[in-house]
C-alpha positions in Angstrom: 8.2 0.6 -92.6 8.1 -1.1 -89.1 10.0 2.3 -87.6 7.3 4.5 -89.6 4.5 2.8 -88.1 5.8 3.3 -84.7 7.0 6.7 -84.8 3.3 7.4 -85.8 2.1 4.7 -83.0 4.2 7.2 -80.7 2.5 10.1 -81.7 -0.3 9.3 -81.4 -0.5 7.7 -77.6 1.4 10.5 -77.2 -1.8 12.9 -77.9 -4.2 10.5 -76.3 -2.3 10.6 -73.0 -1.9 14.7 -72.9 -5.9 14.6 -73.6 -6.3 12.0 -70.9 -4.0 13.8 -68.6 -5.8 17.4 -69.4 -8.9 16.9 -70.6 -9.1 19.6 -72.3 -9.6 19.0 -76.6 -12.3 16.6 -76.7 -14.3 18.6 -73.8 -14.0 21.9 -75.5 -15.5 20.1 -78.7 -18.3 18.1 -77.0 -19.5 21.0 -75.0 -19.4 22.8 -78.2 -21.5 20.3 -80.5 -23.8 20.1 -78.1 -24.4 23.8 -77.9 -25.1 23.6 -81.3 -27.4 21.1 -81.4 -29.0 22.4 -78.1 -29.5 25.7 -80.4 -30.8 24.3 -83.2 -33.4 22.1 -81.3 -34.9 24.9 -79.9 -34.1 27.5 -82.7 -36.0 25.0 -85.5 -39.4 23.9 -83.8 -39.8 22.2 -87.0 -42.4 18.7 -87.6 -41.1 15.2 -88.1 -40.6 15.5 -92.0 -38.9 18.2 -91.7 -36.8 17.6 -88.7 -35.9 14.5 -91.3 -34.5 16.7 -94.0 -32.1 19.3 -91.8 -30.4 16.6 -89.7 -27.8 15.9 -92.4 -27.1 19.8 -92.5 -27.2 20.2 -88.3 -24.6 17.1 -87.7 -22.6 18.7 -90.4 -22.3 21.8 -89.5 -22.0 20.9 -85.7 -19.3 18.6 -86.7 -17.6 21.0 -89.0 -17.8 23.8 -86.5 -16.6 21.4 -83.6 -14.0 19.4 -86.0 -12.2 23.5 -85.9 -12.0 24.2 -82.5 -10.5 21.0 -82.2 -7.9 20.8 -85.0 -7.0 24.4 -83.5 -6.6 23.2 -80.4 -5.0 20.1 -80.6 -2.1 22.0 -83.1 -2.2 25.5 -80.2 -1.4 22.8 -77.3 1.5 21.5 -79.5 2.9 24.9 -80.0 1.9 26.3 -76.4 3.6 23.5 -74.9 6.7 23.2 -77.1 5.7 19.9 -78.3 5.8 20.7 -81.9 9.8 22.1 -81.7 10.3 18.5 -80.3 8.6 16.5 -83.3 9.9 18.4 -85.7 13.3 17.9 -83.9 12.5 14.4 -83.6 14.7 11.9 -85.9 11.7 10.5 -87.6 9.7 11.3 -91.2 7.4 14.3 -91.1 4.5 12.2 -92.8 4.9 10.1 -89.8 4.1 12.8 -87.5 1.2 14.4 -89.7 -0.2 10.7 -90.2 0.2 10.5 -86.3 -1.4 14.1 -85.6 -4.4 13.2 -88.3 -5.4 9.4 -86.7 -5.4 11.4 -83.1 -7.4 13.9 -84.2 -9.7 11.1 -86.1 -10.1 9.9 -82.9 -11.1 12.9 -81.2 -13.5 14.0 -83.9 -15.1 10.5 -83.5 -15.6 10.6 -79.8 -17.5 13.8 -79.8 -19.5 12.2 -83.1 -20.1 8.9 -81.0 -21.6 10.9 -78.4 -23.6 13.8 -80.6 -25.4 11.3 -82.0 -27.4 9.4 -79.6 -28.0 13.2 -78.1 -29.2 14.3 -81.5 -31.4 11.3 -81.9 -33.1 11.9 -78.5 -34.0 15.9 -79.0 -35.0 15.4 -82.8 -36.6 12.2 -82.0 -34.8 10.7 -85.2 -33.7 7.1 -85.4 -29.5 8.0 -86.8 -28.1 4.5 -86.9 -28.3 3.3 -89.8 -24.7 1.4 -91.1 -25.1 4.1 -94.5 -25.0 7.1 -92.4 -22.5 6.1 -89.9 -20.0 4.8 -92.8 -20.9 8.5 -94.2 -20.1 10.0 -90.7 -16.9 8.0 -90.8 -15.5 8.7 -94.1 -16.5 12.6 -94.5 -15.0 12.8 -90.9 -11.9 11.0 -92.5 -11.3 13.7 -95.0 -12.2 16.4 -93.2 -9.3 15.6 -90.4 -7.2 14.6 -93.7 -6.8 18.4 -95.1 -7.7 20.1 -91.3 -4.7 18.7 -89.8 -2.4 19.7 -92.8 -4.1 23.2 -92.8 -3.9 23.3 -89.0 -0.1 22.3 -89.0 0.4 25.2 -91.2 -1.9 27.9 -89.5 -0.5 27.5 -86.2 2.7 28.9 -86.9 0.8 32.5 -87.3 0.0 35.3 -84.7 -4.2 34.7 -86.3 -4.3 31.0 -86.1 -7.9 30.9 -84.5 -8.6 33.0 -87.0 -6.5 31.8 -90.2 -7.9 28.0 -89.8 -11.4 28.4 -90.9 -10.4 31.0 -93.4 -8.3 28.1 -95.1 -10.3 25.0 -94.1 -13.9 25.9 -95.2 -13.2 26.8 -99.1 -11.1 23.7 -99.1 -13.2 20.9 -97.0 -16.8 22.5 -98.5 -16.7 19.6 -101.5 -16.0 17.1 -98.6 -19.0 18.4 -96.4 -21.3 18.7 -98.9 -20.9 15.6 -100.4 -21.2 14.2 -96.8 -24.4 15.9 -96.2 -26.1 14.8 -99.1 -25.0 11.2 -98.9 -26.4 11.2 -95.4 -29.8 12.9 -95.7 -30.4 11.1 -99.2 
Protein backbone atom coordinates (compact mmCIF):
# COMPACT_ATOMS: atom_id res chain seq x y z
CA UNK A 1 0.00 0.00 0.00
CA UNK A 2 2.82 2.43 1.17
CA UNK A 3 4.63 1.78 -2.60
CA UNK A 4 0.98 2.50 -4.24
CA UNK A 5 0.60 5.70 -2.55
CA UNK A 6 3.90 6.88 -3.58
CA UNK A 7 4.08 5.82 -7.01
CA UNK A 8 0.73 7.94 -7.25
CA UNK A 9 2.53 10.79 -4.94
CA UNK A 10 5.18 10.64 -7.83
CA UNK A 11 2.90 11.15 -10.45
CA UNK A 12 1.42 13.54 -9.45
CA UNK A 13 4.31 16.16 -8.35
CA UNK A 14 5.39 14.94 -11.41
CA UNK A 15 2.49 16.81 -13.39
CA UNK A 16 2.49 19.72 -11.07
CA UNK A 17 6.11 20.41 -11.79
CA UNK A 18 5.84 20.14 -15.82
CA UNK A 19 2.68 22.67 -15.26
CA UNK A 20 4.90 24.85 -13.05
CA UNK A 21 7.74 24.54 -15.42
CA UNK A 22 5.41 25.33 -18.70
CA UNK A 23 2.64 26.82 -17.75
CA UNK A 24 0.79 25.81 -20.20
CA UNK A 25 -2.63 23.41 -18.90
CA UNK A 26 -4.08 25.43 -16.37
CA UNK A 27 -3.55 28.75 -18.53
CA UNK A 28 -5.18 27.32 -21.57
CA UNK A 29 -8.20 26.44 -19.27
CA UNK A 30 -8.41 29.68 -17.29
CA UNK A 31 -8.20 31.86 -20.34
CA UNK A 32 -10.86 29.56 -21.67
CA UNK A 33 -13.54 29.74 -18.69
CA UNK A 34 -13.16 33.07 -18.64
CA UNK A 35 -14.07 33.55 -22.21
CA UNK A 36 -16.97 31.79 -21.56
CA UNK A 37 -18.10 33.59 -18.83
CA UNK A 38 -16.94 36.86 -20.44
CA UNK A 39 -19.48 35.74 -23.32
CA UNK A 40 -22.18 34.85 -21.46
CA UNK A 41 -22.13 38.15 -19.39
CA UNK A 42 -22.47 40.12 -22.16
CA UNK A 43 -24.51 37.64 -24.47
CA UNK A 44 -27.41 37.29 -21.44
CA UNK A 45 -28.21 40.91 -20.31
CA UNK A 46 -30.57 39.22 -18.17
CA UNK A 47 -32.13 40.85 -14.44
CA UNK A 48 -31.09 39.70 -11.02
CA UNK A 49 -33.71 36.75 -10.76
CA UNK A 50 -32.77 35.55 -13.65
CA UNK A 51 -29.16 35.95 -13.59
CA UNK A 52 -29.95 33.64 -10.31
CA UNK A 53 -31.38 30.76 -12.22
CA UNK A 54 -28.63 30.27 -15.23
CA UNK A 55 -25.55 30.49 -13.06
CA UNK A 56 -25.72 26.81 -12.17
CA UNK A 57 -26.02 26.11 -16.12
CA UNK A 58 -22.99 28.91 -17.06
CA UNK A 59 -20.29 27.44 -14.30
CA UNK A 60 -21.30 24.11 -15.70
CA UNK A 61 -20.92 24.42 -18.87
CA UNK A 62 -17.76 26.64 -18.49
CA UNK A 63 -16.36 24.10 -16.32
CA UNK A 64 -17.35 21.16 -18.55
CA UNK A 65 -16.06 22.89 -21.65
CA UNK A 66 -12.82 23.97 -19.71
CA UNK A 67 -12.56 20.52 -17.65
CA UNK A 68 -11.92 19.15 -21.84
CA UNK A 69 -9.42 21.13 -23.03
CA UNK A 70 -7.71 20.34 -20.06
CA UNK A 71 -8.00 16.53 -19.70
CA UNK A 72 -6.92 16.77 -23.53
CA UNK A 73 -4.20 18.51 -22.75
CA UNK A 74 -2.85 17.26 -19.86
CA UNK A 75 -3.09 13.37 -21.59
CA UNK A 76 -1.53 15.19 -25.47
CA UNK A 77 1.57 16.60 -23.28
CA UNK A 78 2.09 13.05 -21.93
CA UNK A 79 2.04 11.55 -25.36
CA UNK A 80 3.89 14.65 -27.09
CA UNK A 81 6.57 14.40 -24.71
CA UNK A 82 6.96 10.60 -24.36
CA UNK A 83 5.91 10.69 -20.86
CA UNK A 84 3.18 8.28 -21.15
CA UNK A 85 5.73 5.27 -22.95
CA UNK A 86 7.68 5.93 -19.57
CA UNK A 87 4.65 5.38 -17.07
CA UNK A 88 3.43 2.69 -18.72
CA UNK A 89 7.09 1.38 -18.77
CA UNK A 90 7.34 2.22 -15.29
CA UNK A 91 7.41 -0.89 -12.70
CA UNK A 92 4.41 0.37 -10.82
CA UNK A 93 0.29 -0.55 -10.87
CA UNK A 94 -1.51 1.19 -13.68
CA UNK A 95 -4.35 2.28 -11.18
CA UNK A 96 -1.51 4.03 -9.59
CA UNK A 97 -0.82 6.09 -12.43
CA UNK A 98 -4.56 6.73 -13.52
CA UNK A 99 -5.23 7.57 -9.67
CA UNK A 100 -2.11 9.89 -10.06
CA UNK A 101 -3.19 11.43 -13.54
CA UNK A 102 -6.96 11.93 -12.01
CA UNK A 103 -5.91 13.86 -8.39
CA UNK A 104 -3.50 16.17 -10.93
CA UNK A 105 -6.04 16.92 -13.04
CA UNK A 106 -8.49 17.45 -9.85
CA UNK A 107 -6.17 19.91 -9.02
CA UNK A 108 -6.03 21.68 -12.18
CA UNK A 109 -9.83 21.61 -12.71
CA UNK A 110 -10.00 23.22 -9.14
CA UNK A 111 -7.60 25.99 -9.67
CA UNK A 112 -9.33 27.39 -12.69
CA UNK A 113 -12.84 26.70 -10.52
CA UNK A 114 -11.14 28.65 -7.46
CA UNK A 115 -10.50 31.42 -9.68
CA UNK A 116 -13.98 31.45 -12.08
CA UNK A 117 -15.73 31.89 -9.30
CA UNK A 118 -14.98 35.12 -7.56
CA UNK A 119 -14.88 36.40 -11.45
CA UNK A 120 -18.31 35.07 -12.00
CA UNK A 121 -19.59 36.50 -8.78
CA UNK A 122 -18.26 40.07 -9.71
CA UNK A 123 -19.83 40.26 -13.54
CA UNK A 124 -23.25 38.57 -12.39
CA UNK A 125 -23.18 40.31 -9.21
CA UNK A 126 -24.13 36.98 -7.47
CA UNK A 127 -22.97 36.05 -4.00
CA UNK A 128 -21.44 31.98 -5.02
CA UNK A 129 -20.01 30.98 -1.67
CA UNK A 130 -22.13 29.20 -0.05
CA UNK A 131 -20.46 25.73 1.66
CA UNK A 132 -23.63 23.69 -0.52
CA UNK A 133 -22.52 24.94 -3.68
CA UNK A 134 -18.85 24.69 -3.32
CA UNK A 135 -19.19 20.96 -1.85
CA UNK A 136 -21.41 20.65 -5.20
CA UNK A 137 -18.54 22.28 -7.21
CA UNK A 138 -16.19 19.88 -5.48
CA UNK A 139 -17.83 16.66 -5.86
CA UNK A 140 -19.37 16.97 -9.56
CA UNK A 141 -15.77 18.20 -10.41
CA UNK A 142 -14.60 14.89 -8.64
CA UNK A 143 -16.50 12.69 -11.03
CA UNK A 144 -16.23 14.48 -13.88
CA UNK A 145 -12.12 14.17 -13.66
CA UNK A 146 -13.07 10.48 -12.41
CA UNK A 147 -14.41 9.17 -16.00
CA UNK A 148 -12.48 12.23 -18.20
CA UNK A 149 -9.19 11.02 -17.19
CA UNK A 150 -10.02 7.30 -18.03
CA UNK A 151 -11.73 8.41 -21.29
CA UNK A 152 -8.76 10.80 -22.00
CA UNK A 153 -6.19 7.98 -21.27
CA UNK A 154 -7.93 6.12 -23.83
CA UNK A 155 -8.54 8.86 -26.55
CA UNK A 156 -5.19 9.95 -26.78
CA UNK A 157 -3.80 7.09 -28.31
CA UNK A 158 -5.89 8.13 -31.68
CA UNK A 159 -4.94 10.39 -34.73
CA UNK A 160 -8.79 12.52 -33.58
CA UNK A 161 -8.13 12.76 -29.89
CA UNK A 162 -9.34 16.57 -29.77
CA UNK A 163 -11.87 15.41 -31.42
CA UNK A 164 -12.77 11.77 -29.93
CA UNK A 165 -12.76 13.23 -26.19
CA UNK A 166 -15.92 15.02 -26.08
CA UNK A 167 -17.51 12.55 -28.40
CA UNK A 168 -16.97 10.00 -25.45
CA UNK A 169 -17.06 12.27 -22.38
CA UNK A 170 -20.30 14.22 -22.84
CA UNK A 171 -22.88 11.11 -23.26
CA UNK A 172 -21.02 9.55 -20.33
CA UNK A 173 -20.45 12.66 -17.73
CA UNK A 174 -24.14 14.26 -18.75
CA UNK A 175 -25.86 12.33 -15.50
CA UNK A 176 -22.83 13.84 -13.53
CA UNK A 177 -23.33 17.47 -14.87
CA UNK A 178 -26.77 17.51 -14.63
CA UNK A 179 -27.11 16.39 -11.39
CA UNK A 180 -24.44 18.94 -10.43
CA UNK A 181 -26.35 21.74 -11.90
CA UNK A 182 -29.42 21.11 -10.32
CA UNK A 183 -27.94 20.57 -6.86
CA UNK A 184 -26.31 23.93 -7.25
CA UNK A 185 -29.04 26.20 -8.60
CA UNK A 186 -31.67 24.44 -6.28
Amino acid sequence: MKSFLRSVWAIIWKDLQAELRSRELISAMLVFALLVIFIFNFALELDARARATITSGVLWVTFTFAGTLGLNRSMAMEKDRGCLDGLLLAPVDRSAIYFGKAIGNLVFMLVVEVIVLPVYSILYNTNLFHPGLILVILLGSIGYVAVGTLLSSMSVQTRTRDVLLPILLFPVILPVVIAAAGSAGG
